[in-house]
N, C-alpha and C positions, 0 to 999 in steps of 0.2 A: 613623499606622496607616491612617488614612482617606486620604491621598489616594496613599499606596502602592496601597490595594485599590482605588480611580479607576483609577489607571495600570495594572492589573492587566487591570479589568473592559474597557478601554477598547483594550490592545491582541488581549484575546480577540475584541471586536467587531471590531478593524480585521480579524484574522485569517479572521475566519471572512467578510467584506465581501469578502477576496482568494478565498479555496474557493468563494466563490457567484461571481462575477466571471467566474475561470476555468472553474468549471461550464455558466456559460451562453456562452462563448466558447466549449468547446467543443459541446455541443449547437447551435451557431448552426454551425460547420463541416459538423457530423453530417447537419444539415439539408440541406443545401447538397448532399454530395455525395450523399445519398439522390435530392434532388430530380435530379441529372445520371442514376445509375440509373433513377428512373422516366422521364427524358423518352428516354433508352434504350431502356428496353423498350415504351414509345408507339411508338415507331420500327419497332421492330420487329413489331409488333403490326398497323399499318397494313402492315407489306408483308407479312404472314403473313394478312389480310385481304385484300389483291391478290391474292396467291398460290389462297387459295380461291375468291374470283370466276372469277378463267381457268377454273379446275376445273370450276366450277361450266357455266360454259359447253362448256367443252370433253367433259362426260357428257351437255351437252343436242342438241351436235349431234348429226344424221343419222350414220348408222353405214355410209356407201355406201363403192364402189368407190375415188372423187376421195379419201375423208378416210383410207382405211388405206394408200393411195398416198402423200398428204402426211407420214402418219407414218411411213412407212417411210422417206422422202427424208431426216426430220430424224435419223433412227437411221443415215443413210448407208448404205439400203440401196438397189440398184437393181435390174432387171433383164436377167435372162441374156443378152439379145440386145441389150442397150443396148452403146454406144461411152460411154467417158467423157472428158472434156477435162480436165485439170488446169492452171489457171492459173499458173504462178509467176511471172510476171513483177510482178504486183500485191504481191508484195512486200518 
């Protein structure tokens, strides 16, 4: 009777030694892929930080003639009495 309840008590311990095992096998995965989402969102965090520098500068410049000229060039706008060139050969 005694070394029945040994072998009893002994493979509850193995058992429950394999449930902790696998618990911590998977939390150590869990870890893991958390840590690739956060260096993800570091990633993106730094160029959403770049992103608001430019900004930053670009409401500090001067508000003249040259700088709504440039923005209009980069909206592809020109004017009326301009000629324009189209390259294709460049590609």
């Amino acid at each position: 009777m005694e070394k029945r309840r040994n072998g009893i008590v002994r493979v509850t311990v193995y058992c429950l030694l394999v449930v902790f095992l696998i618990a911590i096998i998977n939390l150590q995965i869990n870890m893991n892929e958390l840590k690739s989402v956060i260096e993800n969102y570091d990633e993106e965090i730094i160029a959403l930080e770049d992103d608001i520098a430019e900004y930053r500068i670009l409401l500090r410049t001067e508000k003249d003639d040259a700088y709504y000229e440039r923005r209009a060039r980069l909206l592809n706008y020109h004017f009326s009495n301009e000629i324009i060139f189209y390259n294709d050969f460049a590609e």
